[in-house]
C-alpha positions in Angstrom: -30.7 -5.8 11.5 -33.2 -4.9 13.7 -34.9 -1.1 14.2 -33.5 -0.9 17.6 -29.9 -1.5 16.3 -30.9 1.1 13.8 -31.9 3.3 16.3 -28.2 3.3 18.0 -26.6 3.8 14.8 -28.1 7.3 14.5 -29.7 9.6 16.7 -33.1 10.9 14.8 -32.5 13.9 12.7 -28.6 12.8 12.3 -26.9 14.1 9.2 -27.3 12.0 5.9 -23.1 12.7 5.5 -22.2 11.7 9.7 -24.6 8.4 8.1 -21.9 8.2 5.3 -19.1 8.2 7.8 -20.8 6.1 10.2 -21.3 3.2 8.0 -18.0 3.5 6.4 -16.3 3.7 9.6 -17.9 0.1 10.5 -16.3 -1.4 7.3 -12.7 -0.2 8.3 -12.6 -2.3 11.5 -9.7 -4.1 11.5 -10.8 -8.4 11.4 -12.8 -6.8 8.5 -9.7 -5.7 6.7 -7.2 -8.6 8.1 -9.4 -11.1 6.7 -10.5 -8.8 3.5 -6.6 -8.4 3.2 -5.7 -12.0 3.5 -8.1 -13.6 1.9 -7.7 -11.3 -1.6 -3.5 -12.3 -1.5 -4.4 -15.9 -0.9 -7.5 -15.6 -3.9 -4.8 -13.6 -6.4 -2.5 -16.3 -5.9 -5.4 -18.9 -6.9 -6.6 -17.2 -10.0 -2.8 -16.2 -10.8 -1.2 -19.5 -10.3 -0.6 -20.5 -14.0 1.5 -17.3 -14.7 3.3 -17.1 -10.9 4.1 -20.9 -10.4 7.5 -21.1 -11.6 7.5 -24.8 -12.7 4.1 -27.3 -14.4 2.7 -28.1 -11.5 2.8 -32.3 -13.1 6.3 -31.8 -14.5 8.2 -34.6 -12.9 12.3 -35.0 -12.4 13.0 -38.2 -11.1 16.5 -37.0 -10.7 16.5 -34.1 -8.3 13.6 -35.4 -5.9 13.3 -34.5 -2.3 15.5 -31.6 -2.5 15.6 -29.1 0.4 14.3 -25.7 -0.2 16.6 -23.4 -2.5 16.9 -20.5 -5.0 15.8 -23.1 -7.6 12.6 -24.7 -5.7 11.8 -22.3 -3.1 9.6 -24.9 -1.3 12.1 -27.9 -2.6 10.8 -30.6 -4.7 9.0 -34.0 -3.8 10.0 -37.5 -3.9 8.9 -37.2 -7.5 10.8 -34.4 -8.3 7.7 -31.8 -8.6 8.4 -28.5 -7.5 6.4 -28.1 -4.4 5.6 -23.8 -4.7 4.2 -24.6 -7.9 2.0 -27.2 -6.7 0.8 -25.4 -4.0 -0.2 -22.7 -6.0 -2.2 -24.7 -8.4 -3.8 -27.0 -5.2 -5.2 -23.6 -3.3 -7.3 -23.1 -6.9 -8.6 -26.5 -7.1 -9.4 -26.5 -3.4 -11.1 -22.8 -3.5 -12.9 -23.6 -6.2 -14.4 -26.7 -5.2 -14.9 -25.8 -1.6 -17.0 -22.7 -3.0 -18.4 -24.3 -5.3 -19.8 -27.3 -2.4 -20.8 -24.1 -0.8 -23.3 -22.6 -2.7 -26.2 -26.0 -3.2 -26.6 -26.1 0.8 -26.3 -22.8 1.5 -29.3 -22.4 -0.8 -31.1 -25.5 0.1 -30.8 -24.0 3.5 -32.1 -21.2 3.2 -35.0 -22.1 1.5 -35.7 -24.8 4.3 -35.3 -22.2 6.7 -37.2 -19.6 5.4 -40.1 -21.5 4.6 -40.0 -23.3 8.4 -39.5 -20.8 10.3 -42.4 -18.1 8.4 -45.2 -20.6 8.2 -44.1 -22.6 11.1 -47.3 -25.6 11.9 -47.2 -28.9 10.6 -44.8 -28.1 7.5 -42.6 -26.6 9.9 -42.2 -30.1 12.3 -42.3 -31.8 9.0 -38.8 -29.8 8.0 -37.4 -29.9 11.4 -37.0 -33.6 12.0 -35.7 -33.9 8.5 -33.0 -31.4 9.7 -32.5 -33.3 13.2 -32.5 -36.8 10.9 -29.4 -35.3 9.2 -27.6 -34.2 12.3 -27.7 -37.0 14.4 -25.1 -38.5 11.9 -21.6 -37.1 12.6 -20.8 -35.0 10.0 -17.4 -36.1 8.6 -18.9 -39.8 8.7 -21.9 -39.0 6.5 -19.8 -36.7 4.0 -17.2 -40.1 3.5 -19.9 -42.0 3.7 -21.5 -40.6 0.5 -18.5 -39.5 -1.0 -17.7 -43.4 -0.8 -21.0 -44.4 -2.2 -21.1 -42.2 -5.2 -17.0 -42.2 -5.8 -14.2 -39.8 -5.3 -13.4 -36.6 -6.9 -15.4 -33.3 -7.3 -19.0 -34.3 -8.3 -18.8 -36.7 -5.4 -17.9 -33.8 -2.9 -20.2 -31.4 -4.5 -23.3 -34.1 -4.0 -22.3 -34.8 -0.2 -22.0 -31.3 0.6 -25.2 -30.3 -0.6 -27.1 -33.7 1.2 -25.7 -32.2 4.4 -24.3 -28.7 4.7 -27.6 -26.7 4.5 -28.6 -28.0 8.1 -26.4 -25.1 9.6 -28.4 -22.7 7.5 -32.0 -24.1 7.9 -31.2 -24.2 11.8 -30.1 -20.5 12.2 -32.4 -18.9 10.1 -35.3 -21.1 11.1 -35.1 -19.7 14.2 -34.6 -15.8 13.3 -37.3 -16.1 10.8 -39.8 -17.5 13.7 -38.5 -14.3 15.7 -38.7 -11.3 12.7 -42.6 -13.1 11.2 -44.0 -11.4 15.1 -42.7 -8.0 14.4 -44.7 -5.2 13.5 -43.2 -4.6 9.9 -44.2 -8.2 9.1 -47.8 -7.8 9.9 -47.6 -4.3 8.2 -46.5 -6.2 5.1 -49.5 -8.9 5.1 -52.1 -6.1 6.0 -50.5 -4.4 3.0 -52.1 -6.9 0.5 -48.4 -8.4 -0.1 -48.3 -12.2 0.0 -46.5 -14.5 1.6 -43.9 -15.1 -1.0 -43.7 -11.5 -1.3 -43.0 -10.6 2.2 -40.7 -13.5 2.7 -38.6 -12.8 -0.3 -38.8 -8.9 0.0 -38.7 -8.3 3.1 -37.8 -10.9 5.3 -35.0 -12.2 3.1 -32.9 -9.6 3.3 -33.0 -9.3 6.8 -31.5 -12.7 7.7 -29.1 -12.5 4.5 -26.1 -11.0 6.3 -26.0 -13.6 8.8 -26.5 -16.2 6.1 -23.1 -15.1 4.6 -21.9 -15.0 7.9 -22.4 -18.7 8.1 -21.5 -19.2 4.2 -17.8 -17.7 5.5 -17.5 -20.4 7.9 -19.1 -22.8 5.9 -16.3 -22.7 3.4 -13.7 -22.9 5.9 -15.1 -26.4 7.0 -15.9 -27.7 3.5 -12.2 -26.8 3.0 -11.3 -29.0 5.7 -13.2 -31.7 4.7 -11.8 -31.4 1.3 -8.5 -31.8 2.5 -9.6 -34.8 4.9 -10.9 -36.6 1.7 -7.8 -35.9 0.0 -5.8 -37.4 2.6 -7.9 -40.3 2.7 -7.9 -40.7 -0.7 -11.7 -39.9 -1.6 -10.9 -36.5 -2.6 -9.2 -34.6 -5.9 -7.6 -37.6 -7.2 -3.7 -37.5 -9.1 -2.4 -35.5 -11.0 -4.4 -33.1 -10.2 -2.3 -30.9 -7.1 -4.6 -30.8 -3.7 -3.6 -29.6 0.0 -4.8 -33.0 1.2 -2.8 -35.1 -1.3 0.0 -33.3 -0.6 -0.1 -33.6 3.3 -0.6 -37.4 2.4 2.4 -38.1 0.3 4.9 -36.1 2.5 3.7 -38.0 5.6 6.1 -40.6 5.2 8.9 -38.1 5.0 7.9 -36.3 7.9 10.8 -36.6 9.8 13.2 -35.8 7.1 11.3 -33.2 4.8 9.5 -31.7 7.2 8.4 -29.5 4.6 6.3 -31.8 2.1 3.4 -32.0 5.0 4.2 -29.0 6.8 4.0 -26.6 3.7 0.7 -27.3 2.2 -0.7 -28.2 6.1 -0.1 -24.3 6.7 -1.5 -23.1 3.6 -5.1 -25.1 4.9 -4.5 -23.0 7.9 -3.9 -19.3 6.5 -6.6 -19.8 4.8 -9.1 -20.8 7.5 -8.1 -17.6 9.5 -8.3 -15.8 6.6 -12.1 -16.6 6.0 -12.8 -16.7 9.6 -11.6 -13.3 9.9 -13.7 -12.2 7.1 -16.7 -13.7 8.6 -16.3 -12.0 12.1 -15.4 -8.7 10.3 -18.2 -8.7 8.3 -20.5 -10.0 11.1 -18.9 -7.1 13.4 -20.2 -4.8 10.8 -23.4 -5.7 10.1 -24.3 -6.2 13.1 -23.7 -2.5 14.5 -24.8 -4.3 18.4 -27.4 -5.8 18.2 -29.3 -8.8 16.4 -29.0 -9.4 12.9 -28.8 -7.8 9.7 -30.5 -5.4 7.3 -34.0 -5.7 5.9 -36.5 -4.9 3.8 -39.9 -4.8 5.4 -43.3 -2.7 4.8 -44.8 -0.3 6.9 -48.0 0.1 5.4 -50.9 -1.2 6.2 -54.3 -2.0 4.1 -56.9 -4.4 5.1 -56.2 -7.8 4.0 -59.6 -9.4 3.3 -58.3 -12.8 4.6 -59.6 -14.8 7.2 -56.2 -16.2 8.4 -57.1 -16.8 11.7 -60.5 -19.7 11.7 -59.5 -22.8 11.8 -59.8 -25.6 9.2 -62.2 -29.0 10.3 -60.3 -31.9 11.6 -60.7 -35.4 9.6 -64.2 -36.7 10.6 -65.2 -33.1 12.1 -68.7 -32.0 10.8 -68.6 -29.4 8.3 -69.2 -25.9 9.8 -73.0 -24.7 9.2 -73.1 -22.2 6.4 -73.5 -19.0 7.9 -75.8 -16.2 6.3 -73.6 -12.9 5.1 -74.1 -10.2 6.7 -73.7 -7.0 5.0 -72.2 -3.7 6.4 -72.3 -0.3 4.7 -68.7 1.0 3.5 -67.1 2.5 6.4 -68.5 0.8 8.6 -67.3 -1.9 11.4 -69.3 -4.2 13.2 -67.8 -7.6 15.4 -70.4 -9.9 16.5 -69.7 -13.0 19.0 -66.0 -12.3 18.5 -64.3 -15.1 20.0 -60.5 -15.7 20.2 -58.4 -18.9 22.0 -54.8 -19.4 22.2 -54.2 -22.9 20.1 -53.6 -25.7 22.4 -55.1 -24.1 25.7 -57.3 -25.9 28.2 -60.7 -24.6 28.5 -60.0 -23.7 32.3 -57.5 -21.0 30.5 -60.5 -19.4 29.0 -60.6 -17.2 25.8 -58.6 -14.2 25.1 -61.4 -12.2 23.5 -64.6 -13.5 25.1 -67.8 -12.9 22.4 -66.9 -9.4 21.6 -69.6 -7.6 20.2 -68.3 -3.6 18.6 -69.9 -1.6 15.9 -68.6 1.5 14.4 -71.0 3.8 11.9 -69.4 5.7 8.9 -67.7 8.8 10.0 -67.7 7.6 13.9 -64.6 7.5 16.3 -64.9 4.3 18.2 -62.6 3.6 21.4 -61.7 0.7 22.8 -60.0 0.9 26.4 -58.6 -1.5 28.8 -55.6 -2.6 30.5 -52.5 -4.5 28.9 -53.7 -8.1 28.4 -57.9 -7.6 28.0 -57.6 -8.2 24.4 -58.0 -4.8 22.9 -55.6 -5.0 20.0 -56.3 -8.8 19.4 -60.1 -7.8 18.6 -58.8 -4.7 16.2 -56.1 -7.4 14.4 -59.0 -9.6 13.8 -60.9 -7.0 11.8 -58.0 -7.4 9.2 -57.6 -11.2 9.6 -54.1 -10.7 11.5 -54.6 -12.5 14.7 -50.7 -13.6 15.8 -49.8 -17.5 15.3 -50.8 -19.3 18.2 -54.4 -17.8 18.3 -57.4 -18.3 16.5 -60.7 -17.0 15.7 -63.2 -19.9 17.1 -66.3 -17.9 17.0 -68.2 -15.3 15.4 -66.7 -12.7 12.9 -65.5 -9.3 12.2 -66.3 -7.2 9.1 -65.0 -4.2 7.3 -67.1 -1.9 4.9 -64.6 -1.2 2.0 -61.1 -0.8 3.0 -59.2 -0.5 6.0 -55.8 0.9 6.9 -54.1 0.1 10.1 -51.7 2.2 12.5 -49.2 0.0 14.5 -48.3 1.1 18.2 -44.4 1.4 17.7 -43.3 3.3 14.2 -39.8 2.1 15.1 -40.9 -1.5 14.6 -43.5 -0.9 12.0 -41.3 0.7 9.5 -38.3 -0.8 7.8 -35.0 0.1 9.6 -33.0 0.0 5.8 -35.6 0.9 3.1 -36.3 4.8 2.5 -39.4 6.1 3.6 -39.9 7.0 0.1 -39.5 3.7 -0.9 -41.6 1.8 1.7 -44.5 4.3 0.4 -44.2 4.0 -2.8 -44.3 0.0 -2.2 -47.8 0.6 -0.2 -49.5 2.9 -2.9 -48.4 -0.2 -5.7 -49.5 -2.7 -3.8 -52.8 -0.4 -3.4 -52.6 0.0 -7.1 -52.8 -3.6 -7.8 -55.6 -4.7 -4.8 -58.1 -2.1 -6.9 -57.4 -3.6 -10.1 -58.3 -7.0 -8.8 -60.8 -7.1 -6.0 -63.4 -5.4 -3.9 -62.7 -3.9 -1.1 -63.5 -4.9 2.4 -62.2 -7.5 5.2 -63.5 -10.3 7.2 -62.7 -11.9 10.0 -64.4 -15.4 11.0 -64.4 -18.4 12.5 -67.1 -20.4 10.3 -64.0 -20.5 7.3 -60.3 -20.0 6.6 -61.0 -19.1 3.1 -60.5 -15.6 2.2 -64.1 -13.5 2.5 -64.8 -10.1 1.7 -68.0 -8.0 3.3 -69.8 -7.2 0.4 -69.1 -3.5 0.0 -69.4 -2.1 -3.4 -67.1 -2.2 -5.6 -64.6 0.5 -6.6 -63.9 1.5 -10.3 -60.5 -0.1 -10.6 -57.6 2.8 -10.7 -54.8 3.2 -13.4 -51.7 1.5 -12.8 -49.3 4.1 -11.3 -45.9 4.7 -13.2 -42.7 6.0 -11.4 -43.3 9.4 -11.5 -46.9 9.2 -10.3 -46.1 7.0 -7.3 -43.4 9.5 -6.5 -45.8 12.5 -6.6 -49.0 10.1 -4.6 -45.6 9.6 -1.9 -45.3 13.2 -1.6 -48.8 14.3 -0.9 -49.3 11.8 1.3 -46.6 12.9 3.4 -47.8 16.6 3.0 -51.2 15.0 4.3 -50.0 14.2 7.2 -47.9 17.8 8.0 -44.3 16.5 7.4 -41.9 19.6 6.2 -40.0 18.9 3.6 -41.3 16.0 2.2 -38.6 15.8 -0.6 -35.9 15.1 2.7 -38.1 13.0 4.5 -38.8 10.5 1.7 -35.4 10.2 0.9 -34.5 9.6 5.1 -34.1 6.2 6.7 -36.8 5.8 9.9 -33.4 6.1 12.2 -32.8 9.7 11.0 -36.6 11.0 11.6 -38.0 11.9 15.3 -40.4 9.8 16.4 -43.4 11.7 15.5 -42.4 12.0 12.2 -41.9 8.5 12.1 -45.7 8.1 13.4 -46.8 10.3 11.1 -44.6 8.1 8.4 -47.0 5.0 9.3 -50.1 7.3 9.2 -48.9 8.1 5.9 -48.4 4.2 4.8 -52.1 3.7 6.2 -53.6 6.4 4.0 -52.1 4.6 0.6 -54.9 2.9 0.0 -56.9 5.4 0.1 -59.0 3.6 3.1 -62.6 3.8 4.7 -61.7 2.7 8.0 -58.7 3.5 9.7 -57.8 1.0 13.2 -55.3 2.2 15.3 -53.4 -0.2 17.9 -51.9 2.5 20.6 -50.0 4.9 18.1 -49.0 7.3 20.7 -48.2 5.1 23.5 -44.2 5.5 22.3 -44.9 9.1 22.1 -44.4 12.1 24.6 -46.8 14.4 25.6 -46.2 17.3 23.1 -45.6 15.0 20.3 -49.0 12.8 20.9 -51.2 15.9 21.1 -50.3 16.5 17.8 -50.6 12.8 16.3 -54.0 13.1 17.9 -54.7 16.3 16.4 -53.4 14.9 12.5 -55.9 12.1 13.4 -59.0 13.9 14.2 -58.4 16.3 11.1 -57.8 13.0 8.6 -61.1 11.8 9.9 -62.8 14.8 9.2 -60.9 15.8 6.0 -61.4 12.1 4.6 -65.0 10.8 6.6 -62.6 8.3 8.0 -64.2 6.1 10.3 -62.0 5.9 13.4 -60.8 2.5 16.1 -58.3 3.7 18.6 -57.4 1.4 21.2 -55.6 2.6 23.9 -55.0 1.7 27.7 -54.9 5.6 28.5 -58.8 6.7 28.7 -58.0 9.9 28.9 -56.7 9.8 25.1 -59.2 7.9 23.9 -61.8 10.3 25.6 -60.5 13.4 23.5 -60.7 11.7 20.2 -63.7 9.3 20.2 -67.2 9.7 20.1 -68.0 6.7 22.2 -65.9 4.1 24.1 -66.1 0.5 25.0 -64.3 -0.6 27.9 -62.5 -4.1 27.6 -61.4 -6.2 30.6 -60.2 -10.1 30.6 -61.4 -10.6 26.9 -65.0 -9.0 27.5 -66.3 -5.6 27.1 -67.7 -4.4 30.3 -69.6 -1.4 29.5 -69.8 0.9 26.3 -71.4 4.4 25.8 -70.6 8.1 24.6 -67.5 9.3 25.6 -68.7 11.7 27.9 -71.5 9.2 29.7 -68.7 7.2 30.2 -66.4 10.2 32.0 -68.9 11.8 33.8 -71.0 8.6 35.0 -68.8 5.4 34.8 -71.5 2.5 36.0 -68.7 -0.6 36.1 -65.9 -0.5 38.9 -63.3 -1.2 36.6 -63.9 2.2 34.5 -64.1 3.8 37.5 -60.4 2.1 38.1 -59.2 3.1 34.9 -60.5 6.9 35.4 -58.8 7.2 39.0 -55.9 6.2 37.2 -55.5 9.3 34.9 -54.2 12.8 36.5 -56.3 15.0 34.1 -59.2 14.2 31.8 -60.7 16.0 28.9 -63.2 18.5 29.2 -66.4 17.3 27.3 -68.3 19.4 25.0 -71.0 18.7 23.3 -72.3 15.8 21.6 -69.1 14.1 23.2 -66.9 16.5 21.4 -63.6 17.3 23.8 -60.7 19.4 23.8 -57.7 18.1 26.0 -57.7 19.2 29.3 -54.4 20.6 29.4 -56.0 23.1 26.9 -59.1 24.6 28.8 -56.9 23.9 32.6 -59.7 22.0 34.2 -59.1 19.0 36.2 -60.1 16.0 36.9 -62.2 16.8 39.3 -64.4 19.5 38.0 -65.1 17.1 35.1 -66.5 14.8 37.4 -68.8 17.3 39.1 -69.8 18.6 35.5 -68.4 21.9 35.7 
């Protein structure tokens, strides 16, 4: 389930108890509790059926065959004198039990196929999708009697078709939600958080495609059902004695016209069921769905610097080996891109590159901002400092490097926090995953294009700290959310991100940046979701964690005025480039390119400059525009 469902369920700030009543109420609609209903009668009946049949469901009168429903038989007898209740009762467990039993090998096998596709997507991922088109282009029913055929009838032969062939739903559907949820924020959060890949798939993203899995499961047990039946009528299914619903429909068909009831009995038993479990799957899709995409999940908000160079690309067969390049080394907190140049994969060189030979340096302690419009490449050259460039890009030139370690602030809290895992939770994840990162490396990041093997700038190394137990990552979850001014954090780390405001939930990721205790902090736009009142005080929590912590600061922002009130000195970024850089208040009072001349005519009120680029907001001091300008 995505945040923005989430965000419908409950205004922020909602009552933990109207929560209660809201989720409850979801589980009481009524397909839900039809199919719930329906579905538990016919299963009791199953499991029951030794002590409610009234007759063996083999026992065998030659003598009173094809009798008519009565007192005696309530569904009459067959032509072999079998009482037809009891058999049906003993055919729904053999049929449920196979039919979930086929269920569970593809629906597995699926999701692992789908998972894996649709997270790493590349070559492995066109690898498992024409396996997955080879499979359906055979008709479905053919292939399952086709194998059943070739391996022989009965249960081990259904079993073994199903799972050849049934998990192609699965992979297909979640293939495709995975490729959607591995762009979100959260996911990014999670792999700047240290976590790997198995991790975040299997923590994180798992869960979030898991309710429509079962979904599919639901209706994947009403066809296996079918198909069951199918081979039973054909004769490749359960084979005799054993009662089944498609055996049954077979050996009445010949008295169709005169005992209507040999066919017509067990056919409507196939059909009850089918209603019952398609009910079930609509209910429970009705719920977990609360309008809107999919279903809960488990991602981190946090993020750390991840050290990995994800983003160069690896040599072609029969390309020449990169030339080594010579390390360069940057003090701890510091930042410095050099030749930074980004390409979407598979563009023409007419397209040009995203970020064009970027070249940005931060000192220790500095505020650094980077302005431009949507599109120049501002947030793809901060991403790159962690090695978090989106799929579909790549670093093709020169690199980016992080003195010790680096937490990052997402633009929208809504999207970089899990929508179903406790704040306290989702911090207490971060300050483990922190935990372990000291214990086994150095710190720092590195961005480049001369290798995709993980590189570290060589910052020194941190005295690996203690492995937190549960207590002391509850009390490190609580100061960090009194760090970062949240009342009552007791409440707030037991809340959900749909019941905070949204600057709570800004100051939530602030929080999940902070776990690692970094020297860098990069923020991508963290108040552009904001209003006014409630971005003047993010801004104001930021400047006083920098100062508090000798953070070293990268803001991006489109809004110059912003980034003018917190930075000590800009860079302006247009079309991939930077097009002029200087102190923030050079680049107020005398901007020399057009463009920042744009951008500043764009903004109603600027900051008034102090000293030594210092600046208070301008709503503060009441001077406009204007008199800024003129250097009043």
């Amino acid at each position: 389930m995505s945040a923005v469902e989430l965000g419908a369920l409950l205004t922020p700030g909602e009552p933990p108890g109207r929560a209660r009543r809201s989720r409850a109420a979801r589980y009481r609609n009524p397909t839900l509790v039809a199919g719930t209903v329906l579905f538990a009668a016919i299963l009791l009946l199953a499991c029951f059926a030794p002590a409610i049949a009234p007759y063996p469901p083999t026992e065998q009168n030659l003598g009173g065959g094809l009798h008519p429903p009565s007192a005696e038989h309530w569904f009459g007898t067959d032509q072999l004198g079998r009482d037809v209740l009891s058999r049906m009762l003993f055919a729904a467990q053999t049929d449920l039990r196979i039919a979930i039993v086929a269920a569970i090998a593809p629906f597995l096998i699926g999701m692992l196929i789908g998972l894996v596709s649709g997270y790493f997507g590349g070559r492995l991922d066109w690898i498992l999708a024409r396996a997955t088109d080879t499979v359906i282009a055979f008709p479905f029913y053919v292939i399952v009697i086709a194998i059943v055929f070739a391996v022989g009838a009965g249960e081990a032969g259904i079993v073994l078709a199903f799972a050849l062939v049934g998990w192609v739903g699965y992979a297909r559907v979640l293939r495709a939600q995975v490729g959607a949820l591995r762009s979100l924020g959260w996911v990014h959060a999670a792999r700047g958080g240290g976590l790997s890949h198995a991790r975040v798939l299997v923590r994180h993203i798992l869960p979030n495609v898991l309710p429509q899995a079962v979904v599919l499961l639901m209706t994947e047990i009403v066809l296996i059902m079918v198909a069951i039946v199918t081979l039973g009528y054909l004769g490749l299914g359960v084979q005799p004695p054993t009662p089944d619903w498609g055996t049954m429909i077979s050996d009445g068909q010949q008295f169709v016209t005169t005992h209507w009831w040999l066919s017509a009995l067990p056919g409507a038993a196939v059909v009850v069921t089918g209603i019952a479990l398609s009910l079930l799957a609509d209910g429970l899709g009705d719920a977990w769905r609360v309008g809107g995409p999919s279903g809960p999940a488990r991602p981190s908000g946090r993020a750390r610097a991840s050290a990995a160079e994800r983003a160069a690309p690896r040599p072609g067969p029969g390309a020449p080996e990169p030339e080594p390049r010579t390390r360069r080394e940057v003090p701890l907190g510091a930042v410095s891109i050099r030749g930074l140049r980004i390409e979407a994969e598979g563009a023409s060189e007419a397209v040009g590159a995203l970020v064009d030979g970027v070249d940005l340096d931060a000192a220790p302690g500095e505020a650094v901002g980077v302005v431009g419009e949507s599109g120049s490449g501002k947030s793809l050259t901060l991403r790159a400092a962690l090695g978090l460039v989106p799929s579909g890009t790549r670093v093709v030139a020169g690199d980016a490097l992080v003195g010790g370690r680096a937490g990052m602030v997402f633009q929208d809290p809504l999207t970089a926090l899990d929508p179903l895992c406790r704040v306290g939770a989702q911090l207490g994840e971060a300050i483990r995953a922190a935990d372990r990162a000291s214990a086994g490396r150095a710190p720092g990041s590195r961005a480049s294009a001369s290798s995709s093997a993980p590189r570290r700038s060589p910052a020194p190394r941190r005295s690996p700290a203690p492995r937190r137990g549960r207590a002391g990552v509850r009390m490190r979850t609580l100061d960090l959310l009194r760090q970062v001014r949240l009342p009552d954090p007791e409440r707030i780390a037991r809340s959900y991100p749909h019941q905070l405001s949204g600057g709570q939930r800004q100051r939530v990721v602030i929080a999940l940046a902070l776990a690692s205790d970094p020297s860098v902090l990069l923020c991508d736009e963290p108040t552009t979701a904001l209003d006014v009142t409630v971005q003047r005080e993010v801004l104001r929590l930021l400047e006083r964690l920098r100062r508090e912590r000798g953070l070293t600061l990268l803001f991006v922002s489109h809004d110059l005025a912003v980034v003018a009130s917190v930075c000590d000195r800009i860079a302006v970024m247009r079309r991939g480039r930077i097009v002029e850089a200087g102190t923030a208040e050079a680049i107020v009072r005398s901007p020399g390119h057009p463009y920042t001349r744009e951008l500043l005519d764009a903004v109603p009120r600027l900051p008034v400059m102090r000293a030594r680029g210092a600046t208070v907001p301008a709503d503060d001091e009441g001077a406009g525009r204007a008199a800024e300008r003129s250097g009043e």
